[in-house]
PDB file of N, H, CA, C and O in Angstrom:
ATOM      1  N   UNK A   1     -23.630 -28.658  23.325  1.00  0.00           N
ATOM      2  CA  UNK A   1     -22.516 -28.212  22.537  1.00  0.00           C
ATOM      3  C   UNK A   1     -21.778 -27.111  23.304  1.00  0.00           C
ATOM      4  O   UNK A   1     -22.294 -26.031  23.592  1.00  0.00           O
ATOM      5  N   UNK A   2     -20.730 -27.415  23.560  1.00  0.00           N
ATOM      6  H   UNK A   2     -20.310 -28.292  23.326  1.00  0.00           H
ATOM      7  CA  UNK A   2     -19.958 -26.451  23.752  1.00  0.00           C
ATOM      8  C   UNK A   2     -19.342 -25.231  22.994  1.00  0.00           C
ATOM      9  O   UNK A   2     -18.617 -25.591  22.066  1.00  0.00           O
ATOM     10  N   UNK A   3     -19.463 -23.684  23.179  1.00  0.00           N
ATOM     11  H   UNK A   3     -20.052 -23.393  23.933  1.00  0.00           H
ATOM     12  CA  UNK A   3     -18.734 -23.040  22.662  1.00  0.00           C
ATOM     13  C   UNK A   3     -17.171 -23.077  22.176  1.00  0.00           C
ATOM     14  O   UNK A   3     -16.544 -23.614  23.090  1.00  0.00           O
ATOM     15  N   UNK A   4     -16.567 -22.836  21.443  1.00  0.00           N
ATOM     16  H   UNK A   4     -17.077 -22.400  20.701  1.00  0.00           H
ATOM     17  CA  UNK A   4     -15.213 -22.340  21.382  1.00  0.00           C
ATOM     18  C   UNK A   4     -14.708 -20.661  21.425  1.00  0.00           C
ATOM     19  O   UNK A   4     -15.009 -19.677  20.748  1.00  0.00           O
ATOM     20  N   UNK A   5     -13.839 -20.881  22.514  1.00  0.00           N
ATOM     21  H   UNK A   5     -13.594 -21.679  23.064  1.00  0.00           H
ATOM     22  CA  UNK A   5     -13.715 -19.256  22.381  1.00  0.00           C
ATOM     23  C   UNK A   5     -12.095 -19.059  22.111  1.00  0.00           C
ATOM     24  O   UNK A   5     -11.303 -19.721  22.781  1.00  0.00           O
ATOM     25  N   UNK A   6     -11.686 -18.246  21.234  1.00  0.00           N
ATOM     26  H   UNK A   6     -12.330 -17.709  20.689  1.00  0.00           H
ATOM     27  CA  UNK A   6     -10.426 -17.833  20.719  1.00  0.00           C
ATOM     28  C   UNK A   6     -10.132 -16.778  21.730  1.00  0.00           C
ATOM     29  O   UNK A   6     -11.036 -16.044  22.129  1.00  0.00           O
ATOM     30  N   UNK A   7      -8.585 -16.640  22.276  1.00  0.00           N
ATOM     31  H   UNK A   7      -7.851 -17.237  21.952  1.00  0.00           H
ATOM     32  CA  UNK A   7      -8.166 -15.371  22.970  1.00  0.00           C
ATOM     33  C   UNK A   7      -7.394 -14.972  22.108  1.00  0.00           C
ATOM     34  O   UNK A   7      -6.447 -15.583  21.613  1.00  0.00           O
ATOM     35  N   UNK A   8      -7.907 -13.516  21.799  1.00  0.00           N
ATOM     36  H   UNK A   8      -8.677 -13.020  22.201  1.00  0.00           H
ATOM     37  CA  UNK A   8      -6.933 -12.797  20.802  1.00  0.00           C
ATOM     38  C   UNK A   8      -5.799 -11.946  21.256  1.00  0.00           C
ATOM     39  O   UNK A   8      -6.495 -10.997  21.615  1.00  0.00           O
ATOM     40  N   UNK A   9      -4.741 -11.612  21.481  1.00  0.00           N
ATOM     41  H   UNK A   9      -4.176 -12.384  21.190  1.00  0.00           H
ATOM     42  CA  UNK A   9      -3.647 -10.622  21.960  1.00  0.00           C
ATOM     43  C   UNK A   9      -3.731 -10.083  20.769  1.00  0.00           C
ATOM     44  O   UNK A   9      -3.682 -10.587  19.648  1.00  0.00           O
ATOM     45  N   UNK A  10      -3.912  -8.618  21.260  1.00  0.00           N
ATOM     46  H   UNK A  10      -3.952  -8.208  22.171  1.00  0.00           H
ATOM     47  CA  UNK A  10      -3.860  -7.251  20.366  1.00  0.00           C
ATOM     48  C   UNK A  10      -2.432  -6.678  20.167  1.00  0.00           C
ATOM     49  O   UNK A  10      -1.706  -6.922  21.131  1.00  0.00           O
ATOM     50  N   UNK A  11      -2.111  -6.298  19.624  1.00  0.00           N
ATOM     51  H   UNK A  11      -2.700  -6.099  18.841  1.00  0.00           H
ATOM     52  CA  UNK A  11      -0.524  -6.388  19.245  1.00  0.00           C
ATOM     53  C   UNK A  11      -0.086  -4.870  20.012  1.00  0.00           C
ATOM     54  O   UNK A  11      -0.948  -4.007  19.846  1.00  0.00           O
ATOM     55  N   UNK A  12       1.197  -4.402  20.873  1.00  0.00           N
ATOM     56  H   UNK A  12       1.897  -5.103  21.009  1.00  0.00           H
ATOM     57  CA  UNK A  12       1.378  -3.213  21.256  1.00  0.00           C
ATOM     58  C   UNK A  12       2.414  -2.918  20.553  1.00  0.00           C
ATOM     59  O   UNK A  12       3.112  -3.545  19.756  1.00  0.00           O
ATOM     60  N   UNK A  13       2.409  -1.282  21.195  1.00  0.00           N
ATOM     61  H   UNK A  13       1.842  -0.773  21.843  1.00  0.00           H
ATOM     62  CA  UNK A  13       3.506  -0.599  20.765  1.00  0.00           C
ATOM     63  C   UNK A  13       4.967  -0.758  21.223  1.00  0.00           C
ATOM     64  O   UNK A  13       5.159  -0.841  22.436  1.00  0.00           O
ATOM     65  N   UNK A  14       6.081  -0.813  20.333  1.00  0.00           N
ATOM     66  H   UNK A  14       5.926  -0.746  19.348  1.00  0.00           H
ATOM     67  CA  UNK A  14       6.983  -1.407  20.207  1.00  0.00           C
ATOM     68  C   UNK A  14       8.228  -0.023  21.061  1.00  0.00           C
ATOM     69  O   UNK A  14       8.935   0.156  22.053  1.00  0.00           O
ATOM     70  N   UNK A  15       7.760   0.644  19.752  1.00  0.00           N
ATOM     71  H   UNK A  15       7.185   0.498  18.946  1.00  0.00           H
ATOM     72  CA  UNK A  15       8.174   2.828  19.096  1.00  0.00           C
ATOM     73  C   UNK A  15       8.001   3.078  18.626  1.00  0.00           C
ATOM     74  O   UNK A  15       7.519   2.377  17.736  1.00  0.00           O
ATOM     75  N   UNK A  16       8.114   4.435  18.470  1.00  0.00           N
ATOM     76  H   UNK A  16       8.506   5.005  19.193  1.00  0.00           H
ATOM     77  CA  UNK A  16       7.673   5.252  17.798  1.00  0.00           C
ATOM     78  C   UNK A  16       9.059   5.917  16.990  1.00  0.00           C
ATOM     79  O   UNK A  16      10.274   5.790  17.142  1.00  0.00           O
ATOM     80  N   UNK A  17       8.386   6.506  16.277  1.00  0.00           N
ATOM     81  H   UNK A  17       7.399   6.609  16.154  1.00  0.00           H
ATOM     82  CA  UNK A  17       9.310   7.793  15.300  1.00  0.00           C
ATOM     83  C   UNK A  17       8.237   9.058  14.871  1.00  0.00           C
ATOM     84  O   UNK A  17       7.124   9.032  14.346  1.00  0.00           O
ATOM     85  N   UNK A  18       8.924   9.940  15.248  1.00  0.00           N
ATOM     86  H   UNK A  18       9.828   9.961  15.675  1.00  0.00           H
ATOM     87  CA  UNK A  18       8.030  10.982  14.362  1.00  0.00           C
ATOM     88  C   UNK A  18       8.623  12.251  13.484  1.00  0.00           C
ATOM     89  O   UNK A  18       8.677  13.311  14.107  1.00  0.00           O
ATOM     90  N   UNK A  19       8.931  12.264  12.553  1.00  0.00           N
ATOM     91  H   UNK A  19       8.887  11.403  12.046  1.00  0.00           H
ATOM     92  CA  UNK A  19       9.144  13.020  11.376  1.00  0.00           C
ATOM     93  C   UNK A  19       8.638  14.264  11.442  1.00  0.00           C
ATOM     94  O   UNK A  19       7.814  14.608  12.289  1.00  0.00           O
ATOM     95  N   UNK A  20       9.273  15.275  10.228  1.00  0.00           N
ATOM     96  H   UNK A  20       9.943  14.995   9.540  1.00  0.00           H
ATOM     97  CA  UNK A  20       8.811  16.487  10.004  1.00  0.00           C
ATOM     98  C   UNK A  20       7.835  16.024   9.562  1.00  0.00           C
ATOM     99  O   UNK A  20       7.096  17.009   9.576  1.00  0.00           O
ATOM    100  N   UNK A  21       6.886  14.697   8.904  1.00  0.00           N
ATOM    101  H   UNK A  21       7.486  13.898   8.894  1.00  0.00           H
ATOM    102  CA  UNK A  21       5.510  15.099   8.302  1.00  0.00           C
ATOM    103  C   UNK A  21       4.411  13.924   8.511  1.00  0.00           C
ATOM    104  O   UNK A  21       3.214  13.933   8.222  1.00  0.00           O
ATOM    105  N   UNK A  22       5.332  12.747   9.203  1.00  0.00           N
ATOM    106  H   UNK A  22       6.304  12.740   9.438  1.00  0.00           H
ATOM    107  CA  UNK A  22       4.372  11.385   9.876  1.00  0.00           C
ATOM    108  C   UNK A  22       4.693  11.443  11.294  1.00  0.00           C
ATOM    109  O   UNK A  22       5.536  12.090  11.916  1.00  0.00           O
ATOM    110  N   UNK A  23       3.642  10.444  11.713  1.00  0.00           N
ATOM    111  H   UNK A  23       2.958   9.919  11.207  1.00  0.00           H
ATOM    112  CA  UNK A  23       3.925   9.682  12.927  1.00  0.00           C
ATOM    113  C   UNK A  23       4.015   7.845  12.737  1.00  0.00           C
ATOM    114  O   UNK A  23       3.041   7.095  12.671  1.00  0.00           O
ATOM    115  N   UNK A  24       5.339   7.483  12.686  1.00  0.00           N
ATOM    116  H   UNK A  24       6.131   8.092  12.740  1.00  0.00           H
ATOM    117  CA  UNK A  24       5.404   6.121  12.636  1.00  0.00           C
ATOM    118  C   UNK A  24       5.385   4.831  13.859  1.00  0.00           C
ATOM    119  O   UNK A  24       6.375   4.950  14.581  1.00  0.00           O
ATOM    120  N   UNK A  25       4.860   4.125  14.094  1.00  0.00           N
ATOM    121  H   UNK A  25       4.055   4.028  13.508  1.00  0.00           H
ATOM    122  CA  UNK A  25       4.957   3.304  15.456  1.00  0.00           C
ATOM    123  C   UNK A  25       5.234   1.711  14.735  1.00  0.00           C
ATOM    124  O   UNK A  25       4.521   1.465  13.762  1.00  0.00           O
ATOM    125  N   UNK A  26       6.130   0.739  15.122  1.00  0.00           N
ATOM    126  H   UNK A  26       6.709   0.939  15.912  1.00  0.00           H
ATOM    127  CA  UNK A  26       6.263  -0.415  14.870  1.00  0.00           C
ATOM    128  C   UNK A  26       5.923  -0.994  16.261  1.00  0.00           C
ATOM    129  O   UNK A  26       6.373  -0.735  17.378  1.00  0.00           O
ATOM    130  N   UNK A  27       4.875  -1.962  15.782  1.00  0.00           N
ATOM    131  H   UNK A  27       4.510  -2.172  14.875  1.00  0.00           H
ATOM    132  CA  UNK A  27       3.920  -2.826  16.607  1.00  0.00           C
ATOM    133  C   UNK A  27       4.976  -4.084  16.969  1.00  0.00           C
ATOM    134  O   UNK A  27       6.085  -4.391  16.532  1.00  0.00           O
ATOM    135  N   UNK A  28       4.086  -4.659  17.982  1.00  0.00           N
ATOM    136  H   UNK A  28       3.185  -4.410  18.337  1.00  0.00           H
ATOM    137  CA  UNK A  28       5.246  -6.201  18.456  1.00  0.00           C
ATOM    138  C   UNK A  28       4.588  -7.061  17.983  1.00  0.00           C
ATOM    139  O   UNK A  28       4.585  -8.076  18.680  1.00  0.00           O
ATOM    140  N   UNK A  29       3.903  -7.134  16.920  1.00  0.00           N
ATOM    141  H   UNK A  29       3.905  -6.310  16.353  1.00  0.00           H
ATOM    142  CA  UNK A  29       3.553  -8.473  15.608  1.00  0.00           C
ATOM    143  C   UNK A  29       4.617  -7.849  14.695  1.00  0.00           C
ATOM    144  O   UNK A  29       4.970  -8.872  14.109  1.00  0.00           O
ATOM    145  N   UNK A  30       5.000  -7.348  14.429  1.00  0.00           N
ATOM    146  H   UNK A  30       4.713  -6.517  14.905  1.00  0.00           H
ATOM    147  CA  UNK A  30       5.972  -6.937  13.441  1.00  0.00           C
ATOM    148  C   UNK A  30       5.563  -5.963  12.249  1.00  0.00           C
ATOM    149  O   UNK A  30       6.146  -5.563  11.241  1.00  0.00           O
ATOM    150  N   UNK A  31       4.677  -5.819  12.640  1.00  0.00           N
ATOM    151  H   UNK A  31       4.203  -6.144  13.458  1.00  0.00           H
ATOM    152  CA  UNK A  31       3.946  -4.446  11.489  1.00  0.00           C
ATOM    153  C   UNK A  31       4.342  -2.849  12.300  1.00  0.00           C
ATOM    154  O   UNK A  31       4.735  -2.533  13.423  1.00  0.00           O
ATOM    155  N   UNK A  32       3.976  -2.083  10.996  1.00  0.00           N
ATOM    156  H   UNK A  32       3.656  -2.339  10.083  1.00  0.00           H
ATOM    157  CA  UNK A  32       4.344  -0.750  11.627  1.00  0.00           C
ATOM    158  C   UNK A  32       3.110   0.136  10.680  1.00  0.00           C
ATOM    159  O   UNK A  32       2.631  -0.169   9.588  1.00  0.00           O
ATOM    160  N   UNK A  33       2.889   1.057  11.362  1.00  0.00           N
ATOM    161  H   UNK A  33       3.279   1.305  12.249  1.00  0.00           H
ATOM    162  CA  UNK A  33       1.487   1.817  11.366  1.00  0.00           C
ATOM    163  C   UNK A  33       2.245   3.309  11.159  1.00  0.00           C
ATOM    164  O   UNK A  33       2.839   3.763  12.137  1.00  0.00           O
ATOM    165  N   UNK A  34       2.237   3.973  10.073  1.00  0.00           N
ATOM    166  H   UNK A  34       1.754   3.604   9.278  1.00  0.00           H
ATOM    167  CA  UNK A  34       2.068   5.481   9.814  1.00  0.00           C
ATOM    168  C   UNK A  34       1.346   6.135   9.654  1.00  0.00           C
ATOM    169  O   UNK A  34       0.426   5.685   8.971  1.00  0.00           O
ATOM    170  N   UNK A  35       1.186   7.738  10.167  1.00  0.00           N
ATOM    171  H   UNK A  35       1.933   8.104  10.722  1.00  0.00           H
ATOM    172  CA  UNK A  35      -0.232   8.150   9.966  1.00  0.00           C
ATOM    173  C   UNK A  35       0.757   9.810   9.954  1.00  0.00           C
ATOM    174  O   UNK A  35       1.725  10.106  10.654  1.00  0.00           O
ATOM    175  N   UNK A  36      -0.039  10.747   8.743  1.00  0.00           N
ATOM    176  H   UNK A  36      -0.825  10.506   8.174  1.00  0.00           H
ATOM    177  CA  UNK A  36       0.470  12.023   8.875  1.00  0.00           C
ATOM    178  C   UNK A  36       0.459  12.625  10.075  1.00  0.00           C
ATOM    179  O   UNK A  36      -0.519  12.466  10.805  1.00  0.00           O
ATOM    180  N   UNK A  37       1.883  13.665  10.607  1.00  0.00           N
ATOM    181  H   UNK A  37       2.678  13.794  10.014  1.00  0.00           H
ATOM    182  CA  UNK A  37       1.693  14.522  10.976  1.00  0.00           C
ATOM    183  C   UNK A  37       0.589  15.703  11.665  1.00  0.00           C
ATOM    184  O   UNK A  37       0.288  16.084  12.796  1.00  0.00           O
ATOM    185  N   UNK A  38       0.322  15.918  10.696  1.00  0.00           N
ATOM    186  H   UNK A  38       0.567  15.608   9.777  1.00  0.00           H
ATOM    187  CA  UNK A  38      -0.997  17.005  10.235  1.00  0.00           C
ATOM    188  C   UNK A  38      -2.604  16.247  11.520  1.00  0.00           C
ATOM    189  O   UNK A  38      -3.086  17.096  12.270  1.00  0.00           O
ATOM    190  N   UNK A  39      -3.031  15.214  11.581  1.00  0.00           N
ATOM    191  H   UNK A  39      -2.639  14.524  10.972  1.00  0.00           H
ATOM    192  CA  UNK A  39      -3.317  14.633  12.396  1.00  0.00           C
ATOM    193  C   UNK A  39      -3.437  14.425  13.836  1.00  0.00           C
ATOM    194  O   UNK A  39      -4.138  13.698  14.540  1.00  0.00           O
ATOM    195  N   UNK A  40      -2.374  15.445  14.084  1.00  0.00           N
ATOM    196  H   UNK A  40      -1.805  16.035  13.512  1.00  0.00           H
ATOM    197  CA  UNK A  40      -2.302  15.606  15.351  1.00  0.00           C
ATOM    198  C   UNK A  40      -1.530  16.804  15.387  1.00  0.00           C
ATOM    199  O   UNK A  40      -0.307  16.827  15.247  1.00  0.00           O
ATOM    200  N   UNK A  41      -2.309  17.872  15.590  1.00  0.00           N
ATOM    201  H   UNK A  41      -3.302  17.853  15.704  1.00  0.00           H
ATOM    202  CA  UNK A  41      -1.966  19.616  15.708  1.00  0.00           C
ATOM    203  C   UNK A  41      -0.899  19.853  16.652  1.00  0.00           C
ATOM    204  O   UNK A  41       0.225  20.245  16.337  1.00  0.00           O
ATOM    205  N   UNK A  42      -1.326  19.582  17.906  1.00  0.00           N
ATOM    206  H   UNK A  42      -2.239  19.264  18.162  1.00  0.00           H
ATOM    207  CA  UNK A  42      -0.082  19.707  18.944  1.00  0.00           C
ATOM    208  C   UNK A  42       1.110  19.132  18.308  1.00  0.00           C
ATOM    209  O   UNK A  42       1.844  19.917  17.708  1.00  0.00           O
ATOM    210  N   UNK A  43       1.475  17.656  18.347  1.00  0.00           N
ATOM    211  H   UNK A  43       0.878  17.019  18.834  1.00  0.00           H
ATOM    212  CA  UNK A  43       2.646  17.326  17.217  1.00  0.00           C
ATOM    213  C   UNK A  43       3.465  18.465  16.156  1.00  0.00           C
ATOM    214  O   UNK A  43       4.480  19.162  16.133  1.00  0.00           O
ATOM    215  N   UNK A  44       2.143  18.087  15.228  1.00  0.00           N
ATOM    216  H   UNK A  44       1.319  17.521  15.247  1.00  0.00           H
ATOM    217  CA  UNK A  44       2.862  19.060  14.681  1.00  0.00           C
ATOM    218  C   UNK A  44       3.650  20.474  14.867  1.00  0.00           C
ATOM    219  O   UNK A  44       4.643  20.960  14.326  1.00  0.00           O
ATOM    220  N   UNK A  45       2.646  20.962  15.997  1.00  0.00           N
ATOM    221  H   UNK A  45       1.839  20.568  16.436  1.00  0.00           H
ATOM    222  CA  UNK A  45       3.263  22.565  15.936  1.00  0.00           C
ATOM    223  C   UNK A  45       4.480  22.345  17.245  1.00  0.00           C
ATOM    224  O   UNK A  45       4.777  23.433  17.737  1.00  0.00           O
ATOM    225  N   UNK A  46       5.050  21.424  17.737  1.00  0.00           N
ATOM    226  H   UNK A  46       4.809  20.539  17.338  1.00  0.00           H
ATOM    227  CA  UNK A  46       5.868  21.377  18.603  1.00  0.00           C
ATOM    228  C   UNK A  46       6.884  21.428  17.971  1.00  0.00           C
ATOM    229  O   UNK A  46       6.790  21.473  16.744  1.00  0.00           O
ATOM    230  N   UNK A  47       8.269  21.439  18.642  1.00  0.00           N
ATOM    231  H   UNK A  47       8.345  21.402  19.639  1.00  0.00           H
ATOM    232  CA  UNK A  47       9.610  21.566  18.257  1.00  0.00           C
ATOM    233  C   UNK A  47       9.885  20.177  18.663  1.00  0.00           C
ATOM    234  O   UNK A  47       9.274  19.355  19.345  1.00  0.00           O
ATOM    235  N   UNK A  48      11.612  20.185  17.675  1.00  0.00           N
ATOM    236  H   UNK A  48      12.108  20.853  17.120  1.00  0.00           H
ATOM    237  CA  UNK A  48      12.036  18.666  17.219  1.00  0.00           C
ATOM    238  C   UNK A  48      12.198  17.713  18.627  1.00  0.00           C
ATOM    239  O   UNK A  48      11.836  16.537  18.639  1.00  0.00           O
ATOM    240  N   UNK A  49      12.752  18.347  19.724  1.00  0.00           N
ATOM    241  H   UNK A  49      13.046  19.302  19.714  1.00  0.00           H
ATOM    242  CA  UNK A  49      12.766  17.920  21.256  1.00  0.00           C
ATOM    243  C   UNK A  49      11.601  18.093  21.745  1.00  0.00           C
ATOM    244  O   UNK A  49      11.498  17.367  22.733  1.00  0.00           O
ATOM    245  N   UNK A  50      10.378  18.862  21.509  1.00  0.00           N
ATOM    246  H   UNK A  50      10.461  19.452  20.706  1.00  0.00           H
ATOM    247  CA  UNK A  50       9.485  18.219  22.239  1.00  0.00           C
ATOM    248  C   UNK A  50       8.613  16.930  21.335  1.00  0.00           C
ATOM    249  O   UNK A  50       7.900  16.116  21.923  1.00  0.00           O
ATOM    250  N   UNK A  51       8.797  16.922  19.982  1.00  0.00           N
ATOM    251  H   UNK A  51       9.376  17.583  19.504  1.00  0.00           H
ATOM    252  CA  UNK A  51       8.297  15.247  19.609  1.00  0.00           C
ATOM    253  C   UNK A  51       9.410  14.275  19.615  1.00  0.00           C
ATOM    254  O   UNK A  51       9.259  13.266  18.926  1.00  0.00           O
ATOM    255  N   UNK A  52      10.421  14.408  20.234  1.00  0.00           N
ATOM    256  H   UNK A  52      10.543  15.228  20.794  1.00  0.00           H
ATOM    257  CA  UNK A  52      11.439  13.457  20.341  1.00  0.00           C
ATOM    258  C   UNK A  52      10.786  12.919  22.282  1.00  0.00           C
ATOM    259  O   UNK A  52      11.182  11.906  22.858  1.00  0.00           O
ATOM    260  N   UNK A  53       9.932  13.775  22.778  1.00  0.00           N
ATOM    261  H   UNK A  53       9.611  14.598  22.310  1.00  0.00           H
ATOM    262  CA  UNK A  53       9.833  13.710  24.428  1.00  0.00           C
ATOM    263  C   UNK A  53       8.651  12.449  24.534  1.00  0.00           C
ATOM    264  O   UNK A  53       7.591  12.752  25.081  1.00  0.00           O
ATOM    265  N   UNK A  54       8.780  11.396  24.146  1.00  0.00           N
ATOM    266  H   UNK A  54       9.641  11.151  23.701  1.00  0.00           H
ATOM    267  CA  UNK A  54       7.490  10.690  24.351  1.00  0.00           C
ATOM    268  C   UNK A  54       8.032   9.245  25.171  1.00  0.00           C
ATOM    269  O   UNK A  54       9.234   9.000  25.264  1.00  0.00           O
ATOM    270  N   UNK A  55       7.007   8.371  25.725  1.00  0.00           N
ATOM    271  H   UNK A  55       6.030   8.570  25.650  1.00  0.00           H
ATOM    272  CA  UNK A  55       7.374   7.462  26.230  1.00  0.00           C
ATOM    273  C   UNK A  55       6.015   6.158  25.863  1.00  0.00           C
ATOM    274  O   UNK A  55       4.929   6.547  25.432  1.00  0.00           O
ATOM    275  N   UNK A  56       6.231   4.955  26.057  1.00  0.00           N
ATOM    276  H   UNK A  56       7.113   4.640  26.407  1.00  0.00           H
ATOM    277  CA  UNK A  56       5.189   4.134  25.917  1.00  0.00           C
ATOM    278  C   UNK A  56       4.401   3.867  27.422  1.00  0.00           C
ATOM    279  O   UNK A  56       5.046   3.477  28.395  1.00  0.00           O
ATOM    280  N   UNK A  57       2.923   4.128  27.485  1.00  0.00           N
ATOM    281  H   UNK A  57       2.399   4.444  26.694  1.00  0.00           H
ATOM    282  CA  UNK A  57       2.449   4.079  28.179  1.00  0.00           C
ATOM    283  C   UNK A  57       1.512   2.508  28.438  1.00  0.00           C
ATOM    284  O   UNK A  57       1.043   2.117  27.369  1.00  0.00           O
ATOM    285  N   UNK A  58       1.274   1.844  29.299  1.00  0.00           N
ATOM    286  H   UNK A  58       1.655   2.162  30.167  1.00  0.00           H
ATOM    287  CA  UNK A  58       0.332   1.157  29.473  1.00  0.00           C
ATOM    288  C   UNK A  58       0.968  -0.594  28.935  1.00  0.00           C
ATOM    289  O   UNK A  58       0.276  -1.565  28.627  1.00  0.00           O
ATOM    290  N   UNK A  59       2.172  -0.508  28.973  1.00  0.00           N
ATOM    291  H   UNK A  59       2.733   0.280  29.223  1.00  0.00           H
ATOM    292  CA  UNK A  59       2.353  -1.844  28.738  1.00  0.00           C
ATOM    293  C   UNK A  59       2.538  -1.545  27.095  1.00  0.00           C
ATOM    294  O   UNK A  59       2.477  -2.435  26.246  1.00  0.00           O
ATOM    295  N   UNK A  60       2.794  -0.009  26.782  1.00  0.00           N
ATOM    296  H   UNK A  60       2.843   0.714  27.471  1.00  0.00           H
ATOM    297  CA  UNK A  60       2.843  -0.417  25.067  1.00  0.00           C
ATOM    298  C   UNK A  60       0.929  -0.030  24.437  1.00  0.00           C
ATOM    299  O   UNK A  60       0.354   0.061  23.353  1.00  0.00           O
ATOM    300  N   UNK A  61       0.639   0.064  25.625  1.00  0.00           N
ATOM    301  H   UNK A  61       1.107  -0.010  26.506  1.00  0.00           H
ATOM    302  CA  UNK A  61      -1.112   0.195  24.536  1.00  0.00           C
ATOM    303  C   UNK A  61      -1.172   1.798  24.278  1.00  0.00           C
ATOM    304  O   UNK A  61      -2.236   1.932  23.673  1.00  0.00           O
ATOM    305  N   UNK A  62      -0.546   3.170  24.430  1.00  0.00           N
ATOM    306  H   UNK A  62       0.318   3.061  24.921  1.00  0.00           H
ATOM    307  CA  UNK A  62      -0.556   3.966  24.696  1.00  0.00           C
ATOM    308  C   UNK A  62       0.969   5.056  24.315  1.00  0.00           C
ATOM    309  O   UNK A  62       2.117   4.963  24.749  1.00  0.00           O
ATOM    310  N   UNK A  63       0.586   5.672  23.707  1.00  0.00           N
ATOM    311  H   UNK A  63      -0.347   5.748  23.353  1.00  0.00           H
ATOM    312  CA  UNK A  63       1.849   6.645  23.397  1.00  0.00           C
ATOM    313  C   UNK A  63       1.758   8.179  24.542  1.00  0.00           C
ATOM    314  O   UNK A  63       0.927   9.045  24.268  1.00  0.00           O
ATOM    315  N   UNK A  64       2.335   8.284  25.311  1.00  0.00           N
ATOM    316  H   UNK A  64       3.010   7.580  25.533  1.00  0.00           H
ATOM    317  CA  UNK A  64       2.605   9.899  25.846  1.00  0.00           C
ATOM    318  C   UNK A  64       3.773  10.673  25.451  1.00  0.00           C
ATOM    319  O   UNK A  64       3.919  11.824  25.862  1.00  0.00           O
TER     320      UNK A  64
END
């Protein structure tokens, strides 16, 4: 008997947004993922240009 093996593609990052109180990212399946602020200290305590300063890293697997 032979196995069957499924290849799954994990869905990446599309962009981001980040708010005075989330961090939002829309994925390339078409979903989008929010998560508070508060969650990430640096974020938060930065100014509006330095969370506007980000880029997608890694093909999208990765936010900097």
């Amino acid at each position: 008997m032979n196995p069957s093996t499924v290849e799954t593609q994990l869905p990446t990052a599309v962009t981001a947004r980040i708010t005075d109180d989330m961090v939002s990212v829309d994925l390339s399946d078409g979903r989008s993922i929010s998560v508070p602020l508060v969650w990430y200290p640096r974020l938060s305590h930065a100014t509006v240009g330095e969370r506007n300063n980000w880029r997608l890293i890694g093909g999208g697997r990765g936010i900097h």
